[in-house]
Structure formats: C-alpha cells, structure tokens
C-alpha positions as CSV (number, residue, x, y, z in Angstrom):
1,X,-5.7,17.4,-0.9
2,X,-7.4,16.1,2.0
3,X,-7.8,12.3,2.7
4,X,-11.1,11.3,4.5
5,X,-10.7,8.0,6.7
6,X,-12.9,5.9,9.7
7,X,-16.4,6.0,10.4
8,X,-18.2,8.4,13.1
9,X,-21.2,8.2,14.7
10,X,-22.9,11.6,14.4
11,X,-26.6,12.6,16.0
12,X,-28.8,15.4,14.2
13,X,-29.6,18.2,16.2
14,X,-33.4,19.0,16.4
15,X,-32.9,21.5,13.4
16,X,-31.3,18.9,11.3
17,X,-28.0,19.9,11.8
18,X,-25.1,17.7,11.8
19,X,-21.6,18.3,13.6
20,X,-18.6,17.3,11.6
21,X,-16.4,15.5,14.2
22,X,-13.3,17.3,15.2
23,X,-10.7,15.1,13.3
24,X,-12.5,15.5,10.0
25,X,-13.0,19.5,10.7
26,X,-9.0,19.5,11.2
27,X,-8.4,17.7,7.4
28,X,-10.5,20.1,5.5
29,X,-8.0,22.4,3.6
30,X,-8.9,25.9,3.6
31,X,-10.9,27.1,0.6
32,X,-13.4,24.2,2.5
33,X,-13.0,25.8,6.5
34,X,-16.5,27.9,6.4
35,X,-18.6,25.8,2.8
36,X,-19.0,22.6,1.9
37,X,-21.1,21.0,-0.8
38,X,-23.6,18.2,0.2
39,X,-24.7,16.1,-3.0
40,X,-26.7,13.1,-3.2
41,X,-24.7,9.8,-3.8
42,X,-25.3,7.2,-5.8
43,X,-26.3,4.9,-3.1
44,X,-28.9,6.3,-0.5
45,X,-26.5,8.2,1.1
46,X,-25.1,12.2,1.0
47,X,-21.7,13.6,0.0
48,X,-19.5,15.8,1.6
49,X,-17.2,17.4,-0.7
50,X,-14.6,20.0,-0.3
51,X,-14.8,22.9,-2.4
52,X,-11.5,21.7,-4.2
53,X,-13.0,18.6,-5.0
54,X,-16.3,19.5,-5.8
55,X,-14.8,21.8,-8.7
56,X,-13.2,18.3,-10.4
57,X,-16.5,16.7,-10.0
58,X,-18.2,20.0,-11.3
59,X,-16.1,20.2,-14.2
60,X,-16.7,16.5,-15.5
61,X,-20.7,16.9,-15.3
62,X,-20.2,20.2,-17.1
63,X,-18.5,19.3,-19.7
64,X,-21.4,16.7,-20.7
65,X,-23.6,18.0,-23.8
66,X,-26.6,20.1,-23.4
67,X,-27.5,18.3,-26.8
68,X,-27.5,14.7,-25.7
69,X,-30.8,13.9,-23.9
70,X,-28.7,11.6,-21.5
71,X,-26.2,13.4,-20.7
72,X,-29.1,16.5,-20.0
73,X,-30.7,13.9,-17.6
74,X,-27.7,12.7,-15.8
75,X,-26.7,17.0,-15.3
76,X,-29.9,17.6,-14.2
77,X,-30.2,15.0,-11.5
78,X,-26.4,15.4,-10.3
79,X,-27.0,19.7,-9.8
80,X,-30.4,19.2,-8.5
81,X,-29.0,16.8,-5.7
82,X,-26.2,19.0,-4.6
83,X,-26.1,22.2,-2.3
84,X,-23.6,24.4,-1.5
85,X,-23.6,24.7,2.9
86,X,-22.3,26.4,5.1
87,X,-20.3,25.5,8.5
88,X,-20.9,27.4,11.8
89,X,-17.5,27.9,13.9
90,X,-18.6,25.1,15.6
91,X,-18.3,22.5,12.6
92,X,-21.9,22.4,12.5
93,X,-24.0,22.3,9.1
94,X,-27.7,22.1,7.8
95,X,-28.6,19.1,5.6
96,X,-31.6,20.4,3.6
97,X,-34.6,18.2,4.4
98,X,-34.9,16.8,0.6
99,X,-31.2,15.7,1.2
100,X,-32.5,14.2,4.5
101,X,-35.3,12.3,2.9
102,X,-33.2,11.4,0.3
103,X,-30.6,9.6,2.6
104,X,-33.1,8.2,4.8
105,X,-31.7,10.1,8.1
106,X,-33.2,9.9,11.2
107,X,-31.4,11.8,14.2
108,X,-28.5,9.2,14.4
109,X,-26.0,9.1,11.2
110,X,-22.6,8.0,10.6
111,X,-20.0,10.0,8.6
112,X,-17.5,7.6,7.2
113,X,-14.3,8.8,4.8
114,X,-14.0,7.9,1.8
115,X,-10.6,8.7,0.4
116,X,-11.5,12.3,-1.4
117,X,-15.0,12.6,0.2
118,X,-17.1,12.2,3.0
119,X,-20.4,9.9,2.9
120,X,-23.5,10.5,5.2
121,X,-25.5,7.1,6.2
122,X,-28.4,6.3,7.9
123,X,-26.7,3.7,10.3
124,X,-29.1,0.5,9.3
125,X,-28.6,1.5,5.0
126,X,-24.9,2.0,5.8
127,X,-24.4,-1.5,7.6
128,X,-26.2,-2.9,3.9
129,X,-23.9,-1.3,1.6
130,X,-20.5,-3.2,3.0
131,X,-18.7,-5.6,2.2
132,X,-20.1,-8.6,3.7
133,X,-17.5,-10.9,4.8
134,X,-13.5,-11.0,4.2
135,X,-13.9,-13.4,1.3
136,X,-15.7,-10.8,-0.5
137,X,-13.1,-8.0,0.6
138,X,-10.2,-10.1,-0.8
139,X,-11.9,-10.8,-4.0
140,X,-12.9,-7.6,-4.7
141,X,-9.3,-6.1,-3.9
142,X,-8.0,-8.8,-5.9
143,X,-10.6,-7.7,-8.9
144,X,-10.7,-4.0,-8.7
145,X,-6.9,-3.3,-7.4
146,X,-4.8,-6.4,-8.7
147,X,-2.6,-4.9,-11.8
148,X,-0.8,-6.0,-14.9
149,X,1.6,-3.1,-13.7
150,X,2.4,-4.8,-10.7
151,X,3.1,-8.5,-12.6
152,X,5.4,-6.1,-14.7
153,X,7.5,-4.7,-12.2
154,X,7.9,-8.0,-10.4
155,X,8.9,-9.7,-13.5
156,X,11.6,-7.2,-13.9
157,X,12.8,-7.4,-10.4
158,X,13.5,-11.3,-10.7
C-alpha cells in the first residue's frame, strides 16, 4: 500500500496535462505504474487513486442498492466523476476538461498526499480548505483522533 505525503506545486502543460512529481511516481505500486483513476472529490478538488485503492472505493459504491433512489444518486454522481487515465513514461497524465472545470484548475496546481490518495487543488481553493490556525489543528486531533482505547491502555499501564 502506498502512503501519499507533502504538497507539490505542479503546472499544467498547454494540453492539460499534469506531471506527477518524481517522489510520488516512485510510491505508486505497480498494478498503478502506467493507470491511474482521477475522480472528483468531495471538496472542489480531484483524486488520484491507485488502482489498488480505487477497487476498495469501487467495491463500497457498488455494493449500494440500484433500488434505493439515494443510494442510485450518490452511484451515479461518484462513477460519472471518475476516469480511468493513463501515465506517459514520463509521469505525465491528461485531466479531462470536465474534471478541470470541476476543480477549478488553471495552469498552476498543487498535488498534496493524503495518506491512501492523492488530491489535485487549484492553489487559492486549496489554501481555503486547511486548517486555519494550530488551535484548530489541536482540537480537531484531539476530536477526531483522541481514543477511549488509548485511556484504556494507559489505565492498565499505571
């Protein structure tokens, strides 16, 4: 399993390529080498997954009913967003103009890991979607990562 860290500026080439920088080309596993699949995120932005993880993600939005209007909706919108691409030898891809709307690109981008997956920002959205100051960091580690588990175990240590 690849693990996707830092941030990268990137510039799209007049085609509306991108080039994955050379440390992320190096962390894709195999299977992932020559395709990738680009899908629309949640926020204005596009991910990058590997072919490995795109089959997890596949499977959940799959398994949804084709009988339950919502679930219908929320497959619909998650295929329609997401292409399968390819990578030149060069580490080079093509983000299909929808996908480029979508995300708001321009000809500079930033790549920035996210454990499992890659995102794709327009620099100005991406500064919006972080965390704003280190008050806000710690309290939403503290919310979101803080566990019972770990209470437990230091109980049981004492």
């Amino acid at each position: 399993m690849a693990i996707f860290t830092g941030e990268y500026e990137c510039k799209m080439d007049a085609k509306g390529r991108l080039l994955l920088p050379a440390k992320v080309k190096a962390k894709l596993p195999e299977c992932s080498k020559h395709e990738i699949v680009l899908s629309q995120g949640f926020e204005p932005c596009l991910i990058i997954y590997t072919i490995e993880e795109y089959a997890k993600i596949y499977e959940k939005f799959s398994s949804l009913s084709s009988f339950n209007e919502e679930q219908r909706r929320l497959q619909r919108n998650f295929f329609r967003g997401s292409a399968e691409v390819e990578l030149d030898n060069m580490g080079r891809f093509l983000i299909p103009k929808r996908m480029a709307q979508y995300a708001r690109l321009g000809r500079e981008a930033i790549i920035a890991g996210n454990g499992k997956v890659l995102e794709i920002w327009n620099p100005i959205t991406f500064e919006n979607y972080l965390v704003g100051d280190h008050e806000e960091y710690s309290s939403l580690a503290e919310k979101h990562l803080d566990s019972k588990d770990e209470l437990i175990t230091e109980s049981h240590v004492s």
